[in-house]
Legacy VTK file of the C-alpha trace (Angstrom):
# vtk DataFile Version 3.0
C-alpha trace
ASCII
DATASET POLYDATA
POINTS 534 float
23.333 -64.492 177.691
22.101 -67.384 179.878
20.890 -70.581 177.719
17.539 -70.911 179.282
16.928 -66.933 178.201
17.723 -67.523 174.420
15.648 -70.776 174.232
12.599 -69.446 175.988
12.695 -65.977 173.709
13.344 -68.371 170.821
9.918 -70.362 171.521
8.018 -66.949 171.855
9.549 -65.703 168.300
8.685 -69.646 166.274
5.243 -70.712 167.437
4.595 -74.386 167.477
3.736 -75.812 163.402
0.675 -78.157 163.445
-0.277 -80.710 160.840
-4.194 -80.780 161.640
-6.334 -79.225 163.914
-6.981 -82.299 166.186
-2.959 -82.748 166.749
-2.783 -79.254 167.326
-5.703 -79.212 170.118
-3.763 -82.375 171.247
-0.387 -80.644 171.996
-1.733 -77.417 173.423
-3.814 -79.133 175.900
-0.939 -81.712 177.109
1.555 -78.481 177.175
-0.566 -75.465 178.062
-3.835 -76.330 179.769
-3.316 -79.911 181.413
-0.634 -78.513 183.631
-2.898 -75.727 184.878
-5.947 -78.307 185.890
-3.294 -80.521 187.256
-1.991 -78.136 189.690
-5.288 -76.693 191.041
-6.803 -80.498 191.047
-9.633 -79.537 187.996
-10.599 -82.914 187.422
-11.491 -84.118 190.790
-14.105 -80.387 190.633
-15.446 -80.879 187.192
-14.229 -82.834 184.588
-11.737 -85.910 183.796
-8.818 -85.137 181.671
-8.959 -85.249 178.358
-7.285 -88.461 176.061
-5.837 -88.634 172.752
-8.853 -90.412 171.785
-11.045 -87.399 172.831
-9.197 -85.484 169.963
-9.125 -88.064 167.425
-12.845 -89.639 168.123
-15.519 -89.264 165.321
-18.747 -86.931 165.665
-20.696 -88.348 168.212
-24.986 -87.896 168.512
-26.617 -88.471 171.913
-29.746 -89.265 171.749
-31.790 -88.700 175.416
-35.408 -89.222 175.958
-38.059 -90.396 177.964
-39.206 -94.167 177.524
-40.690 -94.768 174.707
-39.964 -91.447 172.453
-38.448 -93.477 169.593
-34.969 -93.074 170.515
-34.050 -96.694 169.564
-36.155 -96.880 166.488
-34.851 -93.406 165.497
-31.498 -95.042 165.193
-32.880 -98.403 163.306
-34.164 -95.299 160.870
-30.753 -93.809 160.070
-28.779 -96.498 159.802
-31.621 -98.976 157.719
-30.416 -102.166 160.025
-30.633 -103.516 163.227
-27.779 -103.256 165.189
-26.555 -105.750 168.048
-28.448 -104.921 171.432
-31.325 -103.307 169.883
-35.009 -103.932 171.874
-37.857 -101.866 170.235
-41.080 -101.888 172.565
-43.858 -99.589 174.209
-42.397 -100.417 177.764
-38.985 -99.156 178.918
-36.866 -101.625 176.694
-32.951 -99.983 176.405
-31.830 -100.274 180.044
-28.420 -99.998 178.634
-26.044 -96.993 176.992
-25.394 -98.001 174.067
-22.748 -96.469 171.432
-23.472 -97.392 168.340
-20.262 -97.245 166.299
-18.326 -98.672 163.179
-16.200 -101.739 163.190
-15.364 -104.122 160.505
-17.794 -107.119 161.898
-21.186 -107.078 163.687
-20.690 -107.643 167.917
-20.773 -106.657 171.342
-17.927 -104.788 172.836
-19.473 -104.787 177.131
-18.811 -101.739 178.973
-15.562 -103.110 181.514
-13.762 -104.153 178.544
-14.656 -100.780 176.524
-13.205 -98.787 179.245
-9.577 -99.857 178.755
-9.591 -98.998 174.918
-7.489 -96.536 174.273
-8.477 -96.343 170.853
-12.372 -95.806 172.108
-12.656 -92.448 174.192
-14.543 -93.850 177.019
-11.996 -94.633 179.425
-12.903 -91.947 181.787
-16.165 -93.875 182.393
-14.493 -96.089 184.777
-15.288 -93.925 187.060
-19.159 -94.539 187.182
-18.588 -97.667 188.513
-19.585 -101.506 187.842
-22.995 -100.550 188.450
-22.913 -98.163 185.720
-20.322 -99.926 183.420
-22.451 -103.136 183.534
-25.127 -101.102 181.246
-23.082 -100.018 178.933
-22.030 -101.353 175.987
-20.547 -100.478 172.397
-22.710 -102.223 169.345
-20.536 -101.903 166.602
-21.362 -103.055 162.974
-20.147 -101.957 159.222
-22.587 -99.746 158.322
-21.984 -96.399 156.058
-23.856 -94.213 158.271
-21.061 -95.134 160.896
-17.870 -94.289 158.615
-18.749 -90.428 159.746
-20.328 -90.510 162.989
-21.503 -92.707 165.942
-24.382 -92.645 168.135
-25.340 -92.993 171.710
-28.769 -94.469 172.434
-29.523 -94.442 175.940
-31.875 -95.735 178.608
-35.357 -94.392 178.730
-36.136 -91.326 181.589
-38.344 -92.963 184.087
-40.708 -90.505 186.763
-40.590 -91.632 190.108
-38.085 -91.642 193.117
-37.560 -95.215 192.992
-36.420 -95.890 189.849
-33.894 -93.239 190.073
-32.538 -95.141 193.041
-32.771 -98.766 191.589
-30.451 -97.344 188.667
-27.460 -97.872 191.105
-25.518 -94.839 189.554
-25.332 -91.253 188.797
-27.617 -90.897 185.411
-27.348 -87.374 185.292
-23.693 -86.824 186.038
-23.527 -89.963 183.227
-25.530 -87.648 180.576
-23.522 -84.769 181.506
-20.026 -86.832 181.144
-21.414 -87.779 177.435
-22.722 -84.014 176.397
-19.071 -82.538 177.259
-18.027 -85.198 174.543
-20.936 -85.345 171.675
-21.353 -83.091 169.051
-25.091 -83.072 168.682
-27.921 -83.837 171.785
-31.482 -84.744 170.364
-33.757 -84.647 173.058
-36.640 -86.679 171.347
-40.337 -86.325 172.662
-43.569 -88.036 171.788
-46.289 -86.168 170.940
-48.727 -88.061 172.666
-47.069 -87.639 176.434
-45.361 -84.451 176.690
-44.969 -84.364 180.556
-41.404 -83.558 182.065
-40.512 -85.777 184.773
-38.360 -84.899 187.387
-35.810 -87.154 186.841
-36.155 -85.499 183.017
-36.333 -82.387 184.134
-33.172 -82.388 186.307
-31.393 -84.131 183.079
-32.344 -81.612 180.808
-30.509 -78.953 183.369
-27.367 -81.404 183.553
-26.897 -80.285 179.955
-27.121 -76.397 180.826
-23.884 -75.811 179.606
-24.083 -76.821 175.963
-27.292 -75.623 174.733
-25.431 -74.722 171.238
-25.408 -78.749 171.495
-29.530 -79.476 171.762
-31.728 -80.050 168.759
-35.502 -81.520 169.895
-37.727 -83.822 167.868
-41.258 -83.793 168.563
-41.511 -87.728 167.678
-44.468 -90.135 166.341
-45.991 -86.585 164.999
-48.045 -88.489 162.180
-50.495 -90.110 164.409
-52.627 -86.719 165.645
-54.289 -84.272 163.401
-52.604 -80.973 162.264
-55.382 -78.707 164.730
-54.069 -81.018 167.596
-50.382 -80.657 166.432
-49.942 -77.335 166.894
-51.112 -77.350 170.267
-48.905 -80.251 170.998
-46.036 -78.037 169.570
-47.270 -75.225 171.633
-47.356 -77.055 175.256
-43.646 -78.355 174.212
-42.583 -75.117 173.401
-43.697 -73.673 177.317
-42.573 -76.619 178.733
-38.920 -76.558 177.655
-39.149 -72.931 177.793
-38.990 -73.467 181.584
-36.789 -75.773 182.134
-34.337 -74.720 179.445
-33.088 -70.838 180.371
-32.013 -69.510 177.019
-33.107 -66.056 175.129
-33.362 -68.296 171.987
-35.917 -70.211 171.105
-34.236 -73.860 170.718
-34.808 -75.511 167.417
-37.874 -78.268 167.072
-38.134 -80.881 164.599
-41.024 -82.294 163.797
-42.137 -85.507 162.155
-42.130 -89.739 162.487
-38.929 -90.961 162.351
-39.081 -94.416 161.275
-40.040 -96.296 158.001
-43.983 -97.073 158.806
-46.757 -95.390 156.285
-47.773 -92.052 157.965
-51.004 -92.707 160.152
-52.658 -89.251 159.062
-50.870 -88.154 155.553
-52.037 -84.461 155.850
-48.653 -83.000 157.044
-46.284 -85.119 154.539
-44.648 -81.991 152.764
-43.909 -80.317 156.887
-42.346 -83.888 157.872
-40.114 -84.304 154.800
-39.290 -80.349 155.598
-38.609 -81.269 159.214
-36.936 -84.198 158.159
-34.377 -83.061 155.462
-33.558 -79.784 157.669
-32.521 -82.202 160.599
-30.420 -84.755 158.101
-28.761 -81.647 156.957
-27.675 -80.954 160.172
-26.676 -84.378 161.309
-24.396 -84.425 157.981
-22.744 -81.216 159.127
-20.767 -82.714 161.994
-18.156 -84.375 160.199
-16.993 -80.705 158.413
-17.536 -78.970 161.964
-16.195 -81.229 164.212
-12.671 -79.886 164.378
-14.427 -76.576 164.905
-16.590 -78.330 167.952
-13.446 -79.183 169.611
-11.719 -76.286 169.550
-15.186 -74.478 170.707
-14.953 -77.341 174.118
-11.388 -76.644 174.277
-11.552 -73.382 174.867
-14.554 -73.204 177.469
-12.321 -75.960 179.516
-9.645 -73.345 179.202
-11.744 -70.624 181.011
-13.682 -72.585 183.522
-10.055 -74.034 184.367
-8.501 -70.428 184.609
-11.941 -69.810 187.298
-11.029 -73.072 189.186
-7.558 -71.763 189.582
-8.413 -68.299 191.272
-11.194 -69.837 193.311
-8.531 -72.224 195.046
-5.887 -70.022 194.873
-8.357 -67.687 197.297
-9.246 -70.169 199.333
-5.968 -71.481 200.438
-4.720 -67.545 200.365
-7.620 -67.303 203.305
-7.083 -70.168 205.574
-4.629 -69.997 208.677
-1.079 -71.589 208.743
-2.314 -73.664 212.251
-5.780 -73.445 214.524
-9.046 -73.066 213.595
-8.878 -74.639 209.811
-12.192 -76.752 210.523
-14.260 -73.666 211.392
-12.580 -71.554 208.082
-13.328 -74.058 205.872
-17.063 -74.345 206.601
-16.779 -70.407 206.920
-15.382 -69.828 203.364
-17.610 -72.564 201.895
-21.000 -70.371 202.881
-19.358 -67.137 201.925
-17.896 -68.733 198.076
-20.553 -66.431 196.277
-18.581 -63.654 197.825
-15.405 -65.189 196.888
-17.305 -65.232 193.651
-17.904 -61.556 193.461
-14.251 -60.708 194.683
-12.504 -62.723 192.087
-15.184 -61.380 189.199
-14.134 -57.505 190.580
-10.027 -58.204 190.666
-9.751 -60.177 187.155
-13.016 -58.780 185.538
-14.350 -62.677 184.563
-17.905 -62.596 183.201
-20.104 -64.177 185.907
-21.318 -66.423 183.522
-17.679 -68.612 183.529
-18.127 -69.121 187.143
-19.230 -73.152 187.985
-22.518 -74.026 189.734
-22.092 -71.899 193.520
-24.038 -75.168 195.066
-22.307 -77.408 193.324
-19.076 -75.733 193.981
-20.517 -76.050 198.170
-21.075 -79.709 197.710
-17.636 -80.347 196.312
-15.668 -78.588 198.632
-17.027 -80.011 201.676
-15.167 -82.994 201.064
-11.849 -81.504 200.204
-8.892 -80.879 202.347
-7.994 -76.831 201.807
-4.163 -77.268 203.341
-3.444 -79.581 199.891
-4.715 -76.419 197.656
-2.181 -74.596 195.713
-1.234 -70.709 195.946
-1.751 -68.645 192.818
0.816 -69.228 189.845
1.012 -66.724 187.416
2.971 -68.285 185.050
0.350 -71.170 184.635
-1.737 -68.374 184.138
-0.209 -66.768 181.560
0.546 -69.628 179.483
-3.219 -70.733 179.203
-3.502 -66.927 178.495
-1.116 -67.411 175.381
-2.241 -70.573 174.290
-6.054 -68.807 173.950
-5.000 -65.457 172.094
-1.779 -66.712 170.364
-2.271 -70.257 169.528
-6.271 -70.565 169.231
-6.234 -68.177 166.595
-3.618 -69.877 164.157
-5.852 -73.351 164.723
-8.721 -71.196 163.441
-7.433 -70.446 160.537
-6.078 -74.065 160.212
-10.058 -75.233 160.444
-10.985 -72.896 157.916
-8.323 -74.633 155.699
-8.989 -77.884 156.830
-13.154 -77.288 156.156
-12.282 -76.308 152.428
-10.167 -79.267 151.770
-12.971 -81.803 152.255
-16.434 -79.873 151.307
-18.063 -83.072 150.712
-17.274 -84.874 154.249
-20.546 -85.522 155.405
-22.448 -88.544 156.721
-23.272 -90.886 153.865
-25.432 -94.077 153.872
-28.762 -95.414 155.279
-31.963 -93.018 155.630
-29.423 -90.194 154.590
-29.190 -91.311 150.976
-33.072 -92.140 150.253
-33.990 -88.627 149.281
-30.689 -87.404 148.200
-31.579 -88.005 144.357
-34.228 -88.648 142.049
-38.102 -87.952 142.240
-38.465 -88.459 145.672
-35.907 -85.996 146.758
-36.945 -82.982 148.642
-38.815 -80.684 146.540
-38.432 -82.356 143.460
-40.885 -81.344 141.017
-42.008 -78.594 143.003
-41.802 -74.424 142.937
-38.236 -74.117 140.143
-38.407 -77.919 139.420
-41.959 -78.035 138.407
-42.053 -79.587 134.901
-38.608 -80.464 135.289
-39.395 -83.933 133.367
-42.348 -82.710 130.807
-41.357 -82.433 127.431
-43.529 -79.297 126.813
-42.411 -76.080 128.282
-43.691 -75.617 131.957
-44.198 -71.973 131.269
-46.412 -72.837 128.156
-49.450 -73.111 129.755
-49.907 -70.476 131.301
-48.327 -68.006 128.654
-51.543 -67.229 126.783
-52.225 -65.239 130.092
-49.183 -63.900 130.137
-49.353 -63.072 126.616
-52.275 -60.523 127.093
-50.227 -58.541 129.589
-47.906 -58.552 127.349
-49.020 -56.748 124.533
-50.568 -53.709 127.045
-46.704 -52.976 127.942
-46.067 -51.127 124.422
-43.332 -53.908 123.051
-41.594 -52.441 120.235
-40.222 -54.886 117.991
-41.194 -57.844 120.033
-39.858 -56.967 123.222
-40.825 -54.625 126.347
-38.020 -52.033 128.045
-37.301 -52.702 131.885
-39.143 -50.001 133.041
-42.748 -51.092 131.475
-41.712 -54.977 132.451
-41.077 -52.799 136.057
-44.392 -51.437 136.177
-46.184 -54.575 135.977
-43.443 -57.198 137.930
-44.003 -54.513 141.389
-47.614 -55.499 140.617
-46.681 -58.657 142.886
-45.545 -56.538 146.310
-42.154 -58.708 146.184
-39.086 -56.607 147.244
-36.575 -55.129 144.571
-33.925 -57.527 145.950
-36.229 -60.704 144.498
-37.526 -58.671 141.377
-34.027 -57.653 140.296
-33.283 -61.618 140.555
-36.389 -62.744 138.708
-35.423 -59.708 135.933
-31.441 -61.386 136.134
-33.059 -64.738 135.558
-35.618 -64.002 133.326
-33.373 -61.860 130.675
-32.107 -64.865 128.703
-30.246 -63.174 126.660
-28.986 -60.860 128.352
-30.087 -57.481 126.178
-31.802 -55.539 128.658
-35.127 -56.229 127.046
-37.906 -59.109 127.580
-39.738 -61.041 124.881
-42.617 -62.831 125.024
-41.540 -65.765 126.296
-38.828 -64.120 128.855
-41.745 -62.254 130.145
-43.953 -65.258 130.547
-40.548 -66.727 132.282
-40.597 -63.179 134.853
-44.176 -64.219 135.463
-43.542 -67.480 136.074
-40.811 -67.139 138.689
-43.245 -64.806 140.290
-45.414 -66.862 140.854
-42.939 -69.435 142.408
-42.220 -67.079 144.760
-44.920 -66.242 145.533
-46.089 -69.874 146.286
-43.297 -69.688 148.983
-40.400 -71.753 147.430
-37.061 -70.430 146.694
-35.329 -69.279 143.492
-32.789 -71.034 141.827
-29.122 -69.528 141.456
-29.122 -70.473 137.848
-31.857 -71.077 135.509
-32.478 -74.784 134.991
-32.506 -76.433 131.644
-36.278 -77.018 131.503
-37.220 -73.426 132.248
-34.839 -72.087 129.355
-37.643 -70.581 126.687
-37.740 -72.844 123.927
-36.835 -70.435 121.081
-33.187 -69.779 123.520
-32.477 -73.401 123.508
-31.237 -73.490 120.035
-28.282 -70.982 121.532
-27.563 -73.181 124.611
LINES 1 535
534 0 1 2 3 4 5 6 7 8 9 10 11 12 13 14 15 16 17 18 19 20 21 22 23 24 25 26 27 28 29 30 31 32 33 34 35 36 37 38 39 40 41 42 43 44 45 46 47 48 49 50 51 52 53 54 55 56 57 58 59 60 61 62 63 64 65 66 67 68 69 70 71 72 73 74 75 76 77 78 79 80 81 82 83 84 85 86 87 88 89 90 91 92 93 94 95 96 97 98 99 100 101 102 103 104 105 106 107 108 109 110 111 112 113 114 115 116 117 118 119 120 121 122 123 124 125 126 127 128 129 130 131 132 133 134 135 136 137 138 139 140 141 142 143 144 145 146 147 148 149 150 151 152 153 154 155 156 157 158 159 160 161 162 163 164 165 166 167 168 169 170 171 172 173 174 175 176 177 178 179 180 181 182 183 184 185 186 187 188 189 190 191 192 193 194 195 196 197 198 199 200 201 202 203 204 205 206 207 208 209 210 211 212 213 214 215 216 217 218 219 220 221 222 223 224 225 226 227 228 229 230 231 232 233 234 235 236 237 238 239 240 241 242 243 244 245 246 247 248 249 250 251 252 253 254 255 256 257 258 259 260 261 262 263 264 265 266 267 268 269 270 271 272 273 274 275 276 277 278 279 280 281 282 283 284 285 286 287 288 289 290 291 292 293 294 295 296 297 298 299 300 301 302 303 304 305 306 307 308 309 310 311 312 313 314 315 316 317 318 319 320 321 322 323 324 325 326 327 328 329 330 331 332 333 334 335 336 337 338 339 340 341 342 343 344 345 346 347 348 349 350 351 352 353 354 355 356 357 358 359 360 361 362 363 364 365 366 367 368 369 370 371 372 373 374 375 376 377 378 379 380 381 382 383 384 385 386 387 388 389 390 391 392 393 394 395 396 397 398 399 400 401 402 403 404 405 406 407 408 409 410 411 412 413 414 415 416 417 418 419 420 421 422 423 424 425 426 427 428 429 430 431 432 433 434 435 436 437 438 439 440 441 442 443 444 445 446 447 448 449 450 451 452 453 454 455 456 457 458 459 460 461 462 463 464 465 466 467 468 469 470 471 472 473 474 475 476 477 478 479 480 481 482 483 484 485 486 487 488 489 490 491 492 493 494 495 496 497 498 499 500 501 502 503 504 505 506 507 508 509 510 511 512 513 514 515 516 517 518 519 520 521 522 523 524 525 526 527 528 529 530 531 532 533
């Protein structure tokens, strides 16, 4: 048996043993996919290759906006501090990307020296130019908020053509760079100018290809009044709608992000809402960013398996000698019937194919006699590496995500309403009363009480049927009723007392009111005469 058999049937029978997730993504890509982009030149078509840094690299948030929206101050807000760099004004102040990030003293890291950190995953930005690289800039300061993830602030979207051209560098292909990367893209608005500009409007379809990445917050939401809110929310809502091509509605927050009193109070409880669900997300990253990169990984893996058969048919169509000039322009105007062909022979969803006039523009340029022929075998090993190897790093995330349930993003605005009276929905719907000394329930059992004693109780206490009859009184489903019943029954004996009942009728209403139920009964609602049993 020749060597090269035994050791290549020997790889196929022990897969490759990971320690984490982001090591794992590390080797397959260096092994498996970077070979395959290499060969059919992916990175000069669509994106640079990937660094260990990209692997290792906290959760990152990009925030994107017009001038103005609060992008800057909605940063000041998370982290409580200022932060090197910062301007705060009503005119375009942040000319500059900045990424806000952790480091062990407060400074200035300037873009030309950031891009030759290999610890810092920005060292494809080079690329961009000194035009670009001379706004941007890495604040970095110790600050809790930054242990988990870092942030990108960036310059505010300006209307008109020529501001677009005074910028001196590709701001879209910029933005689109820096979504590939982030976890998270807030597109912040201000309530009181929704128009799109172009130059916003052609960002916002930069980032077509990671929707699953865009949250929006409908900004500075406490200075108009709730009749004039919705309508704001509305002509949002149809505006994004389109620009923004999804069958999914994509998720809104809104509120005032920043520590000021609230102009007009009436919508407090919907901000802190709007506020807490958007925190909650934020704090997911850490726990799902392994889970992020192995989602990017394996979209690069199928847009780069496209790329491949795309070149492969061009340079399968163009003569060995004459007439190469008049093929190339020939195959460039027919590539959405290349398109087609390659969809037909490999049967690729359309939807992996890259831009068609993108694909035009990018080609023009290129020399088709330097394109490679087809390669199966690079084929087939991306092929392995997505339904062999993907699916032990799944299972590897799953492991990873229930060692550390508690990563999430600590510090700053994050821990204000994370305990204590003024977190969300203390004292409210289950936790009403939760810091009286009388019973909560007692005040409204005399009430109760009277229902009661119409339900036939025999010694002191009503069956489940007659507490039945009177509980579907409320129109709630059985599902919530059976809860209620669950929480309600103490004691566990099938029947309801007095003061059970009173409990039923209680959780009713809270339900009713539109809050949630607890899992387990808290101490304060426990029926005083059950307490001695606790």
């Amino acid at each position: 048996m020749f060597s090269w058999v035994s050791k290549d049937a020997r790889r196929k029978k022990e897969p490759e043993l990971f320690q984490t997730v982001s090591e794992g993504l590390r080797q397959l890509y260096a092994q498996k996919l970077l070979p395959l982009e290499e060969h059919y030149r992916f990175h000069e078509f669509h994106s640079p290759a990937l660094e260990d840094a990209d692997f290792d690299n906290k959760p990152m948030v990009l925030l994107v906006g017009q001038y103005s929206t609060g992008k800057t101050t909605f940063i000041r807000h998370l982290i409580e501090q200022d932060f090197p760099g910062m301007r705060i004004g009503p005119e375009p102040t942040t000319d500059s990307f900045i990424a806000v990030m952790h480091g062990p003293t407060e400074g200035v890291v300037p873009g030309n020296a950031l891009v030759v950190d290999p610890r810092r995953p920005f060292r494809k930005l080079n690329a961009f130019g000194n035009a670009f690289l001379n706004r941007f800039m890495c604040a970095q300061l110790p600050n809790p908020v930054l242990d988990s993830i870092s942030i990108i602030d960036t310059p505010g979207i300006l209307s008109g053509e020529k501001q677009r051209i005074s910028r001196g560098y590709d701001f879209a292909a910029v933005l689109e760079w820096f979504a590939e990367r982030v976890d998270r893209i807030i597109l912040l608005f201000d309530a009181h100018k929704l128009d799109i500009s172009d130059e916003f409007s052609e960002v916002i379809k930069a980032l077509k290809n990671h929707e699953d990445k865009i949250r929006v917050v409908l900004n500075k939401a406490d200075q108009i009044e709730t009749q004039q809110l919705m309508r704001v929310y509305g002509a949002l809502m149809w505006s994004l709608g389109k620009i923004i091509n999804t069958p999914e509605v994509v998720r809104v927050y809104i509120g005032s992000f920043w520590s000021h009193p609230l102009l007009i109070p009436d919508n407090r409880k919907l901000f802190e809402a709007e506020e807490q669900d958007l925190f909650k997300d934020i704090q997911s990253l850490p726990r799902n960013a392994a889970l992020r990169k192995l989602n990017d990984l394996i979209k690069r893996a199928r847009l780069a398996k496209v790329h491949a058969y795309i070149i492969s048919s061009l340079k399968k169509e163009m003569p060995n000698v004459f007439g190469k000039e008049s093929k190339k322009k020939e195959l460039v105007n027919n590539l959405g019937e290349i398109y087609q062909k390659i969809e037909r022979e490999h049967q690729i969803s359309p939807g992996d194919f890259p831009s068609l006039r993108k694909m035009q523009e990018l080609l023009q340029t290129q020399d088709f006699s330097k394109f490679q022929a087809l390669k199966p075998k690079l084929l087939d090993t991306v092929d392995d590496m997505l339904a062999n190897d993907i699916a032990r790093l799944m299972v590897m995330v799953r492991q990873e995500e229930s060692l550390m349930p508690s990563q999430a993003v600590k510090g700053g605005a994050f821990e204000g309403t994370m305990n204590g009276p003024f977190g969300h929905g203390y004292g409210e719907g289950a936790g009403e009363g939760i810091d009286d000394v009388e019973w909560v329930v007692g005040k409204d059992k005399p009430t109760y009480d009277e229902i009661f004693y119409t339900l036939s109780p025999v010694n002191g206490k009503i069956t489940g049927a007659n507490a039945k009859k009177e509980m579907v009184k409320s129109k709630l489903p059985n599902t919530v009723l059976g809860k209620i019943w669950k929480l309600a029954d103490v004691d566990k004996d099938g029947l309801l007392d007095d003061e059970e009942f009173a409990l039923a009728n209680h959780l009713i209403k809270v339900k009713l009111e539109g809050h949630e139920l607890p899992a387990d009964l808290p101490p304060h609602l426990i029926p005083p005469s059950k307490r001695r049993h606790e």
